[in-house]
MARFIKOL-707500 format. One record per residue (C-alpha): x, y, z. Coordinates in steps of 0.05 Angstrom, whole numbers, padded with zeros to 5 digits, always signed. Layout:
BEGIN
XYZ;...
END
This chain:
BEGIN
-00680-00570-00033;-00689-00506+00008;-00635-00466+00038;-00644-00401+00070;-00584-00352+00072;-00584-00290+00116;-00532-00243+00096;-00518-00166+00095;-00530-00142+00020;-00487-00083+00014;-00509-00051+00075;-00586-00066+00062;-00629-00111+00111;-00616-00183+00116;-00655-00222+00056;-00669-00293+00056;-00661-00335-00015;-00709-00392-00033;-00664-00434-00077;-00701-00487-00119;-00695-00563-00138;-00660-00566-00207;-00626-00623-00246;-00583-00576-00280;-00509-00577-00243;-00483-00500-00239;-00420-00477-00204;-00426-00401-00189;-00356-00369-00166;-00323-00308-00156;-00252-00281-00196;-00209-00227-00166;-00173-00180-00209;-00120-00173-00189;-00113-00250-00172;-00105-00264-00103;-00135-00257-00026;-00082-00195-00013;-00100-00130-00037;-00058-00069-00011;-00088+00001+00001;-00097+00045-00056;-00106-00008-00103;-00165-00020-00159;-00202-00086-00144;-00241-00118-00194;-00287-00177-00166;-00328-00216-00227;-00392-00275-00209;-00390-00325-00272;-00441-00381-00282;-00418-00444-00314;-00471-00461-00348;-00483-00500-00419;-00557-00459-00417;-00573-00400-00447;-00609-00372-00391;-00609-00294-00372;-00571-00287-00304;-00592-00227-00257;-00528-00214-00210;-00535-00187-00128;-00474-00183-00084;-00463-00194-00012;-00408-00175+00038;-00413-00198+00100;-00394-00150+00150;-00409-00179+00221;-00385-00117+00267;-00440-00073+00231;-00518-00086+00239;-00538-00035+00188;-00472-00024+00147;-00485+00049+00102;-00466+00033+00015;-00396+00061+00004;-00382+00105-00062;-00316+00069-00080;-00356+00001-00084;-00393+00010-00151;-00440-00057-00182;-00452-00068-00256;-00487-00131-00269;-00436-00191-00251;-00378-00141-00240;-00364-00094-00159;-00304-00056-00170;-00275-00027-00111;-00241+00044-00120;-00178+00056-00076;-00175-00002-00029;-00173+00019+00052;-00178-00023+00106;-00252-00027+00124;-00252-00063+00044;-00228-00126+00077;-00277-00182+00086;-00311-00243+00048;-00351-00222-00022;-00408-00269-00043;-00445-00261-00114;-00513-00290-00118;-00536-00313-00189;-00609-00325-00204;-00652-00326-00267;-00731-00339-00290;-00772-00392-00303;-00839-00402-00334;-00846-00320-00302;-00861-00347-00243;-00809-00385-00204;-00734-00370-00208;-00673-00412-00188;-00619-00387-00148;-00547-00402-00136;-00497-00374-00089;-00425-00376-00097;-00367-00395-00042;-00342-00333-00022;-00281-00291-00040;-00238-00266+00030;-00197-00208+00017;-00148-00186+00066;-00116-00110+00065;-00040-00097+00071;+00004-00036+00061;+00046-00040-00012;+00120-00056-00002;+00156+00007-00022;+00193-00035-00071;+00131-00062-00101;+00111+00008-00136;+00077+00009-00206;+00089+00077-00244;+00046+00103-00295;+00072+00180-00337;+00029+00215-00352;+00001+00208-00274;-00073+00194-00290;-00127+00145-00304;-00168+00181-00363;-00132+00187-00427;-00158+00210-00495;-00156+00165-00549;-00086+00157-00590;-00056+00192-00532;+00005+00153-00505;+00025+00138-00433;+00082+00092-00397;+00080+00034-00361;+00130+00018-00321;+00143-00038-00265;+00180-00041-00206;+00250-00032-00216;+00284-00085-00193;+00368-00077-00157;+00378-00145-00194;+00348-00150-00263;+00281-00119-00284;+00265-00166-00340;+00242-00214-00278;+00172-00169-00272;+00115-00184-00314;+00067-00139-00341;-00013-00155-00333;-00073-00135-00370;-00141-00148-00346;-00203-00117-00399;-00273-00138-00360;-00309-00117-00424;-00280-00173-00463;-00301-00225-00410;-00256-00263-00364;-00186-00249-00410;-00114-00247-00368;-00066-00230-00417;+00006-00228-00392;+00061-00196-00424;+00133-00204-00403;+00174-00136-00407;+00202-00155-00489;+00131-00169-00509;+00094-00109-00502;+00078-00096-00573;+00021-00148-00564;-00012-00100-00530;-00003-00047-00572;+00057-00017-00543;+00133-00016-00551;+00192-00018-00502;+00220+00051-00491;+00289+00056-00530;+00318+00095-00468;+00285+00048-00413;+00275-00025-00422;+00233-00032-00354;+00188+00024-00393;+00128+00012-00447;+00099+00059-00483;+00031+00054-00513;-00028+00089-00555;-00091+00093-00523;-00149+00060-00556;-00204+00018-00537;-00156-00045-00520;-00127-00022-00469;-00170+00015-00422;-00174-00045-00354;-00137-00056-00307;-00052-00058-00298;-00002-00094-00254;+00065-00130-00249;+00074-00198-00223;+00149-00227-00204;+00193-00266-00151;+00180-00213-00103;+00099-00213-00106;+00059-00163-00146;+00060-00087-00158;-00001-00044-00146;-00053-00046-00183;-00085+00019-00232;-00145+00025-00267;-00141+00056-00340;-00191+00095-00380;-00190+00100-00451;-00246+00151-00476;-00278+00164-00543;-00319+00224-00522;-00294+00293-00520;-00278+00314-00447;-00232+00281-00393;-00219+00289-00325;-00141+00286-00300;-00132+00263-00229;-00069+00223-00191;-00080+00151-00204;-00054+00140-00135;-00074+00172-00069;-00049+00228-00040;-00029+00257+00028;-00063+00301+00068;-00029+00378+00058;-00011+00358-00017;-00036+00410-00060;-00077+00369-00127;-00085+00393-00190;-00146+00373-00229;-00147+00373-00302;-00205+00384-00345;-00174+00370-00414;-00235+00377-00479;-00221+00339-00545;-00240+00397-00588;-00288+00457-00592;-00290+00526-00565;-00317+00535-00496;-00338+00585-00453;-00345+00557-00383;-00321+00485-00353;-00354+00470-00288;-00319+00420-00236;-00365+00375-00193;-00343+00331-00130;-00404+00281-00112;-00444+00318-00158;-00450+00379-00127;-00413+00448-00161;-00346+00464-00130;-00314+00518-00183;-00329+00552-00246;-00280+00566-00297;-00296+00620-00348;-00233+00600-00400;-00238+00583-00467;-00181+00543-00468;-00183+00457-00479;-00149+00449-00418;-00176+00477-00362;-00143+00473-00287;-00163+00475-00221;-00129+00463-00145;-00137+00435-00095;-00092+00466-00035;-00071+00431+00021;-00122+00372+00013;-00153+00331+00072;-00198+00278+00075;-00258+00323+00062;-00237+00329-00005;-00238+00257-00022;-00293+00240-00068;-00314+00233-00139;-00300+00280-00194;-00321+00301-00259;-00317+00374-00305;-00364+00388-00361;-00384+00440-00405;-00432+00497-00381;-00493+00470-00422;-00477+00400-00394;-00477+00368-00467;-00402+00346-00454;-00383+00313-00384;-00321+00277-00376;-00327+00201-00342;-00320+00213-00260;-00257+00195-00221;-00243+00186-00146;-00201+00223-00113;-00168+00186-00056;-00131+00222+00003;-00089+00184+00056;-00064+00208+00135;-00018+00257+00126;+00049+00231+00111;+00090+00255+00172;+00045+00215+00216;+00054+00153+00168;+00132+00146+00173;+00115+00167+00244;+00075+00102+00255;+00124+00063+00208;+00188+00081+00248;+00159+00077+00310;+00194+00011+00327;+00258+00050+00313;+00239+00105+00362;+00235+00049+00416;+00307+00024+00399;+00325+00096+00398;+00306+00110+00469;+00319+00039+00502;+00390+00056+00481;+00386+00125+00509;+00362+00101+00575;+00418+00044+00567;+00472+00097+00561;+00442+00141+00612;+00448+00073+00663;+00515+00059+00641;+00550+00117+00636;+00555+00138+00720;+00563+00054+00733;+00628+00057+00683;+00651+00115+00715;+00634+00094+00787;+00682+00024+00763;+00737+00075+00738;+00739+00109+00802;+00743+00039+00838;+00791+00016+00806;+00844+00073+00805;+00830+00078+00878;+00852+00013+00881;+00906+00025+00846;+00930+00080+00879;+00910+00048+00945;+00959-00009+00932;+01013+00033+00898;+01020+00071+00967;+00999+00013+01019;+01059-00031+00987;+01110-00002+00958;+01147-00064+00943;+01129-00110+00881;+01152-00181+00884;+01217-00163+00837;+01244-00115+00887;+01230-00164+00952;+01256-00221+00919;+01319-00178+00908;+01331-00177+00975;+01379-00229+01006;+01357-00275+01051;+01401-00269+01121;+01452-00316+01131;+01456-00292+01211;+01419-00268+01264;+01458-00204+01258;+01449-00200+01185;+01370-00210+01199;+01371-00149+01256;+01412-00100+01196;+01358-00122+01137;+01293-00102+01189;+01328-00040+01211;+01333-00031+01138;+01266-00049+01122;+01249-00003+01180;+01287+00066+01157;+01265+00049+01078;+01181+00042+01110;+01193+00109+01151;+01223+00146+01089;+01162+00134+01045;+01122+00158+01100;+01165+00222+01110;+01164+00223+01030;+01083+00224+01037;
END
């Protein structure tokens, strides 16, 4: 059986797979961690291709996203490949789109069989305030036996309905779910002050990836870091806003130093001459030019810390702007509604106490005072009540 496949391999030229005959059944697929075909922006995406297979085999890994509005698509720095795993760093919108992995090994050294799985179509939405995953202290890199909160979205109606999730891509495909009372499977305990809080100490178990699941959908998702070496880099786990001001922490497990040296995309940005283990540096009024990987190390290079992207969103005056801006339009419809309404009321005002007036002066006489009068019993009688009728008309008028 030959199939040919033309695709866009993360932004190289279109390839074309020879897949061969084989007896052996093989289903190739794609998991997304967190589960689902929504991701929201800012999140940390973990995509994994998996062979089920009862052979032995060594499986080389290639990904594919198709991306049909761009002939020659450039690689993107937040999408990072390692074998059968693509992370992507800070989810924006230009991540949606369908992911394909593409699984092939050897055979005899000379022919190879290939196998392509269905693909995985992501879609890219903005996280319901409400929805919000808090992490304290507000990074991704911790030190080992360091300890850091957890904490889902907390809920108007009763917390305990959000579940906690751990994903660890190191110790294969593993979801382990922990309602809010069960923390100390992972290693951590259930704040005393907080119930909606867990606390844990860093080690090797729980670097991966964290989120909360409940009625109302799922939290964002953060990425975690748990480091045995000696130097760490601090950063928000979350983006920022344009005009923030950042501050980066280089933080050293022990040691004297003499310098620490920042990097963003691997080129020097500043030099810090303190001795100190934890060594700071700011960023002022950030924009999207300073979005980008870091990473600090030591002046001889013999200690660098594990990088960590920095993401920076539109400033967030212009994002409430956008947001409300359905409320701006009710705003001024109503304006211009009150602007129409207000002369036409008083123009009906006007009318109608001219009217009133009008009427008040025209006929003097209601319907109680004429049916007051006597009706004539003679033609004499009739001749006094007009020559009543008559002086009463002409002393209004003298009156007016």
């Amino acid at each position: 059986m030959n199939v040919i496949i033309t695709s866009s391999l993360l932004g190289v030229a279109a390839v074309v797979f020879q897949v061969a005959t084989t007896e052996e059944t093989l289903k190739v697929s794609v998991s997304v961690w967190p589960p689902g075909s929504n991701i929201y922006l800012g999140d940390c995406v973990l995509l994994q291709c998996s062979v089920e297979s009862n052979s032995r085999f060594v499986w080389s890994y290639w990904w594919l996203k198709q991306n049909p509005h761009a002939a020659h698509p450039t690689p993107n720095p937040r999408h990072l490949v390692s074998g059968e795993s693509y992370s992507i760093t800070a989810v924006k919108k230009e991540d949606a789109g369908s992911y394909q992995c593409q699984a092939k090994r050897w055979e005899n050294n000379s022919s190879s069989v290939e196998f392509l799985s269905q693909p995985a179509t992501l879609s890219v939405s903005e996280l319901p305030s409400s929805s919000l995953l808090t992490l304290t202290p507000s990074n991704r890199q911790f030190f080992r036996e360091e300890r850091f909160t957890v904490q889902c979205p907390v809920s108007q109606t009763n917390s305990s309905g959000w579940r906690l999730k751990h994903f660890l891509p190191t110790s294969g495909v593993r979801n382990r779910v922990f309602h809010i009372d069960q923390y100390s499977l992972l290693g951590g305990a259930v704040n005393a002050d907080r119930s909606d809080q867990c606390e844990f100490t860093a080690d090797s178990g729980n670097s991966g990836l964290y989120w909360c699941e409940g009625a109302a959908g799922r939290s964002n998702a953060v990425n975690i870091t748990v480091s045995y070496g000696a130097i760490i880099l601090k950063t928000p786990p979350f983006p920022v806003f344009e005009g923030d001001e950042v501050v980066l922490v280089c933080k050293y497990w022990a040691g004297n130093l003499s310098k620490t040296i920042f990097f963003r995309n691997g080129a020097e940005i500043f030099t810090s001459p303190s001795s100190d283990r934890v060594i700071k540096m700011t960023l002022e009024n950030v924009t999207q030019e300073d979005e980008g990987f870091y990473k600090c190390a030591s002046q001889d290079r013999k200690m660098e810390s594990p990088e960590a992207w920095l993401s920076v969103s539109p400033d967030r005056d212009e994002k409430d702007a956008s947001m409300s801006g359905s409320g701006k339009w009710v705003i001024v419809s109503c304006g211009v509604l009150l602007l129409f309404l207000i002369p036409v009321t008083v123009l009906l005002l006007y009318h109608y106490r001219h009217q009133r007036i009008c009427t008040c002066r025209c006929w003097p006489f209601s319907k109680e005072r004429l049916q007051a009068v006597e009706l004539p019993a003679t033609k004499q009688d009739v001749t006094e009540v007009q020559w009543d009728l008559s002086w009463m008309e002409m002393s209004n008028l003298l009156d007016k």
